[in-house]
C-alpha positions in Angstrom: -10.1 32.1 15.4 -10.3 29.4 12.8 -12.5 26.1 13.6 -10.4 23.2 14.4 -10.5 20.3 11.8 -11.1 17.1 13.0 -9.5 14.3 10.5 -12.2 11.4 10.9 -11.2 8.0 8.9 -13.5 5.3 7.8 -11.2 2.3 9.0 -12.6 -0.1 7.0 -12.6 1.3 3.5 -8.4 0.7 3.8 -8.7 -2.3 5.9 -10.3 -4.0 3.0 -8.3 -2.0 0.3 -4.9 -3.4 1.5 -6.4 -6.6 1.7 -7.4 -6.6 -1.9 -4.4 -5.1 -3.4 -1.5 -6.0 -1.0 0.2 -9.6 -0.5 0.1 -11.4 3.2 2.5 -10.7 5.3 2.3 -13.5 8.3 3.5 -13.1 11.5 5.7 -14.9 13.0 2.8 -17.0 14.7 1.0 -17.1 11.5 -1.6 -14.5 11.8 -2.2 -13.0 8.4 -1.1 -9.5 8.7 -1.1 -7.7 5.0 -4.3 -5.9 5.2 -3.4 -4.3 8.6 0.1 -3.6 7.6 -1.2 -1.9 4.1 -3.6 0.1 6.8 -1.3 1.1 9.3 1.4 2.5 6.2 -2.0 4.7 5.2 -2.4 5.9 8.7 1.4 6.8 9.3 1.5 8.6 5.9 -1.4 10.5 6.7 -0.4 11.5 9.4 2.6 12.5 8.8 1.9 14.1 5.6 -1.3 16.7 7.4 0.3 16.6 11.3 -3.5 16.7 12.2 -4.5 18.7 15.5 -7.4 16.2 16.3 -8.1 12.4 14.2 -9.9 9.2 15.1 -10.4 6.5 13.0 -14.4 4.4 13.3 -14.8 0.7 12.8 -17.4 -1.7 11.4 -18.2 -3.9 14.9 -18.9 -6.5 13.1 -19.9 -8.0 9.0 -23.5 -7.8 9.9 -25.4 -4.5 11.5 -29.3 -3.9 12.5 -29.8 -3.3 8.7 -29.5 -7.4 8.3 -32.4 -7.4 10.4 -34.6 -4.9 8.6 -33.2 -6.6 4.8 -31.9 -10.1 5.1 -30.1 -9.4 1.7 -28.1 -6.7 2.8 -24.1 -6.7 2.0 -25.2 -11.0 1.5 -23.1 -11.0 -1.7 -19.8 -10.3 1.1 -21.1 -14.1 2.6 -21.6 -15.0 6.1 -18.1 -15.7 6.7 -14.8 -13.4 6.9 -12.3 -15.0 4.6 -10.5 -16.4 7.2 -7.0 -14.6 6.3 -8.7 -11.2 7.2 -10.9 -12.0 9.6 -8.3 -11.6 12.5 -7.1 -8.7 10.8 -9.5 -6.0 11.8 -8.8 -6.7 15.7 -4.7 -6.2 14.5 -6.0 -3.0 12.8 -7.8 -1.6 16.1 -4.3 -1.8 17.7 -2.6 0.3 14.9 -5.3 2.8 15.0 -4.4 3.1 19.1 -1.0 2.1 18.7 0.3 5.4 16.5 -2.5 7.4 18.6 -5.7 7.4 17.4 -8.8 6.3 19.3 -10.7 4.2 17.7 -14.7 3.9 17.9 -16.8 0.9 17.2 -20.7 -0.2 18.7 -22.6 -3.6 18.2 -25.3 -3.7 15.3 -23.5 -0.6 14.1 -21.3 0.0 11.0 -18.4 2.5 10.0 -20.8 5.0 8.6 -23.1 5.6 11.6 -20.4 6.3 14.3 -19.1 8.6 11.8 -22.5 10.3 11.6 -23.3 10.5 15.1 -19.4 12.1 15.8 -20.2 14.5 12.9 -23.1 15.6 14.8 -21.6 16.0 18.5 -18.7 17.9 16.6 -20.0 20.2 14.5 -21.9 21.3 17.9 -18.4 21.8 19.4 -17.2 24.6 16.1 -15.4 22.2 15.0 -15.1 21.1 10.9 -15.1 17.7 9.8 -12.7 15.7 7.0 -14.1 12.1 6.6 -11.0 10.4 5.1 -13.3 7.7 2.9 -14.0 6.3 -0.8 -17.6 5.5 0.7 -20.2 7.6 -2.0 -22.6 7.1 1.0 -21.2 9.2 2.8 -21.7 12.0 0.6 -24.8 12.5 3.1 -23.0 14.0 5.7 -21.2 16.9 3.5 -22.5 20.0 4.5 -23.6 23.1 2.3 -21.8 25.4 4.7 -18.2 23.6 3.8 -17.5 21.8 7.9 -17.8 18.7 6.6 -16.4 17.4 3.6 -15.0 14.3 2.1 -11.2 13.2 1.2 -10.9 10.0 -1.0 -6.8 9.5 0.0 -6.6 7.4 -3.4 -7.2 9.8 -5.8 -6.4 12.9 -3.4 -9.5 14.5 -4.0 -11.7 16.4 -1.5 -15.2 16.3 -2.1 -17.5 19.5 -0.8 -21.5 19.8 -1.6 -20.4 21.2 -5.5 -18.6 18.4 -5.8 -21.7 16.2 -4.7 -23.4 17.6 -7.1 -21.4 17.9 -9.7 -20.6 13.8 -9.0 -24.7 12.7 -8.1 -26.3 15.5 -9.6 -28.1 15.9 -6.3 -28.1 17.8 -3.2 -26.0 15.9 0.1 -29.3 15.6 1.6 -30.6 14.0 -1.1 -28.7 10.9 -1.7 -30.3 8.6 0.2 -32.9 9.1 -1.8 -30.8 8.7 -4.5 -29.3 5.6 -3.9 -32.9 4.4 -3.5 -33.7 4.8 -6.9 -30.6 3.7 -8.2 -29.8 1.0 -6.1 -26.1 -0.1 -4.6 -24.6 -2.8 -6.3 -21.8 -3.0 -3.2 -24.1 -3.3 -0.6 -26.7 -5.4 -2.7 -29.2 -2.9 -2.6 -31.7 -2.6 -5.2 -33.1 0.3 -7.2 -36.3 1.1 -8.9 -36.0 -0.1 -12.3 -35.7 2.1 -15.1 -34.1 4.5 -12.7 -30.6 5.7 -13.8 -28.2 8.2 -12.2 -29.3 10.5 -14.5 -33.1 10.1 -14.3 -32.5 9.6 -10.7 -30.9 12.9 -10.6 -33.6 14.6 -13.1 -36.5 13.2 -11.0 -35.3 14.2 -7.6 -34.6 18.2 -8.8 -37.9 18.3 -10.0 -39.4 16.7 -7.1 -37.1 16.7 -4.0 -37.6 13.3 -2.4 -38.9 9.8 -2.9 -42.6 11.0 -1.4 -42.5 14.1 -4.3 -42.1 11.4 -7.2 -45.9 11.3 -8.8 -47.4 8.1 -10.0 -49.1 9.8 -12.7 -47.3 10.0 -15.8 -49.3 13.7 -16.0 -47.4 15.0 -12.7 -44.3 14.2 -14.8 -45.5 17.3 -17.2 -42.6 19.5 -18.3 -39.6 17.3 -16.7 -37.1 17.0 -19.4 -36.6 13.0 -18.9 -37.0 10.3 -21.7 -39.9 8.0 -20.4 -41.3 9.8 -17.9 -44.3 7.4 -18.0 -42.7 4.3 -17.5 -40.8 5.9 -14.7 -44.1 6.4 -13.0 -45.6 3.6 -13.2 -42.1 1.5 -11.5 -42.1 4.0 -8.9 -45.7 3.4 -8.2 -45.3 0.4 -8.3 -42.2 0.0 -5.9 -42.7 2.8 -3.9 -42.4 0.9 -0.7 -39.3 -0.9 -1.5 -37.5 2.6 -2.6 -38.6 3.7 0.8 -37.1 0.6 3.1 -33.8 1.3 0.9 -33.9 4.7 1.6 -33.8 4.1 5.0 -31.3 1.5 5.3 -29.1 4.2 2.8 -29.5 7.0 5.4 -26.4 7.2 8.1 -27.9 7.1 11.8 -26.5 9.7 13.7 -27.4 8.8 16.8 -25.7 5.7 17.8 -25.9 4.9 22.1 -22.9 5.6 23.5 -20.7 7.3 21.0 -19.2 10.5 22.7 -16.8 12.4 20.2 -15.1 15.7 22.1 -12.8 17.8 21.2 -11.0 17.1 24.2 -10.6 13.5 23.4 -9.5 13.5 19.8 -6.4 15.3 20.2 -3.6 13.9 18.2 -0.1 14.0 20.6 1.8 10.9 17.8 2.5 7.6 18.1 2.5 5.3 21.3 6.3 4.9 22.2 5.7 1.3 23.6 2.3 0.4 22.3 3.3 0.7 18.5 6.7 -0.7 18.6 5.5 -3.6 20.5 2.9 -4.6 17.9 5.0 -4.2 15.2 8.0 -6.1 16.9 5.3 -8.9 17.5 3.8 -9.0 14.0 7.5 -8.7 12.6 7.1 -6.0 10.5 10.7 -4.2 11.0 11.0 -0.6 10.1 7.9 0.5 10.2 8.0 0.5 13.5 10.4 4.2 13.6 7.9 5.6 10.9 6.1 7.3 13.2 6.9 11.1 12.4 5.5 12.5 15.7 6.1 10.5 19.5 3.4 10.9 22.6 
C-alpha cells in the first residue's frame, strides 16, 4: 500500500507573492484584498489541479518570532511595520485557507518554517510523505534522502528531492544550515562569513561536514581544492561564533508546543459550501466564489 502524501503549503511565501505582483482589489468596506485574492486563486488551482488526499497550509503568527530575540537584526530590513495595505491581509488569507478546506496552523514567536518542521516530524511518524509547496531555499533542510519529503516551488513547477539539493547547494539537506551560515541570507538579513561563497561554502563543508569541522589552520586546509584556503581560515576563526548563532537561527525547530499534525485531521473533503462563498460574497470578489472544483 503506497504512503499517503500530505500536500503542506507555506502560506506566506504566496501571501506576499500576490502582494508583490498583483494589484489591490478593495473590498467593498475598503479592506485591501489583492494579496489574499492572488492566494486564494493559488490554493484553488492547486487544488484542483493534484485533488490532494490530505493538505494544510502553515502561517507566520506574526512579522517577528523568538529569533528577534536571539538577533535583533533579524528580517529588520522587512521594518517594524506591515505596510498597512497587507497587514489585514494575512487574517483574510487564514479564512481562504479554511474557507476552501484547509486547516490552517500558526503559534506565537513561531514562523511558517517551524510549524512545517514540527508537522514533518509527527507525519513522517504516521508513513506518511511530505510535499512542502514553497520557494523558501530554507527549507531545503527538511528534504529527506529517503524521497518522503520533498519540495515543490509552484512557480517554476519544479520539485526539489535531496539530488536536487545538491545539485542546487552543493550540499547535503542536513547540511544547509550550515551552509547558510557561511554564506549568509540576504532576505532574512543574515550575515555570512566573509570570503565564504556558495561555492567555497559548498567545497568547505564536503571536506569537513559542519561548521565545528572547518579548521583554523590554514594547514588543516591541506589538499582541499579551494582558491584561498588561508584566508578562509583565518575569517572563520575569526567569526566562528557568529557562523554558529546564524546557524542556529537558520535551522527549522521542529518541535513547536502545541502543533499536532494527524493524518486524521488533514484530510482534504473541498471547499466549505457556506464558509467560502460567504467570504468571497463579502470581499466582492464574484466568480471565484464557484471555483471551487470539489464541495464538503
Amino acid at each position: 500500500m503506497a504512503e499517503p502524501l500530505v500536500h503542506l503549503f507555506d502560506g506566506h511565501v504566496y501571501i506576499f507573492r500576490a502582494w508583490v505582483t498583483l494589484p489591490d482589489m478593495p473590498a467593498p468596506d475598503g479592506t485591501h484584498t489583492g494579496a489574499a485574492y492572488g492566494f486564494a486563486n493559488t490554493l484553488l488551482r492547486y487544488l484542483a489541479d493534484e485533488s490532494p488526499e490530505y493538505a494544510a497550509c502553515c502561517f507566520d503568527y506574526a512579522m517577528k518570532s523568538f529569533r528577534n530575540d536571539v538577533f535583533p537584526a533579524y528580517k529588520s530590513s522587512r521594518g517594524d511595520d506591515v505596510p498597512p495595505d497587507l497587514a489585514p491581509q494575512f487574517d483574510l488569507a487564514r479564512d481562504v485557507s479554511w474557507g476552501v478546506g484547509l486547516s490552517a496552523h500558526e503559534r506565537p514567536d513561531y514562523e511558517a518554517d517551524d510549524i512545517l518542521g514540527t508537522m514533518v516530524d509527527q507525519l513522517l511518524a504516521e508513513g506518511a510523505r511530505v510535499r512542502i509547496i514553497t520557494a523558501d531555499k530554507d527549507l531545503a533542510q527538511l528534504v529527506t534522502e529517503d524521497g518522503r519529503v520533498s519540495l515543490y516551488d509552484l512557480q517554476r513547477d519544479t520539485h526539489m528531492d535531496a539530488d536536487g539539493v545538491r545539485e542546487k547547494f552543493g550540499v547535503n539537506p542536513d547540511q544547509i544550515p550550515d551552509y547558510l551560515a557561511l554564506v549568509g541570507d540576504n532576505i532574512d538579513d543574515l550575515p555570512g562569513v566573509p570570503g565564504y561563497g556558495k561555492k567555497s561554502a559548498a567545497v568547505a563543508l564536503g571536506a569537513f561536514g559542519n561548521l565545528e569541522g572547518i579548521p583554523d589552520d590554514p594547514a588543516g586546509w591541506e589538499g582541499v581544492e579551494v582558491r584561498g584556503a588561508k584566508r578562509l581560515a583565518a575569517n572563520m576563526a575569526e567569526h566562528r561564533e557568529q557562523a554558529l548563532q546564524i546557524r542556529e537561527l537558520a535551522t527549522v525547530v521542529r518541535t513547536v508546543p502545541g502543533i499536532e499534525a494527524r493524518l486524521s485531521g488533514l484530510e482534504w473533503h473541498g471547499a466549505d459550501r457556506e464558509r467560502f462563498p460567504d467570504l468571497c460574497d463579502r470581499l466582492g470578489w464574484g466568480r471565484i466564489a464557484t471555483r471551487p472544483s470539489r464541495w464538503a
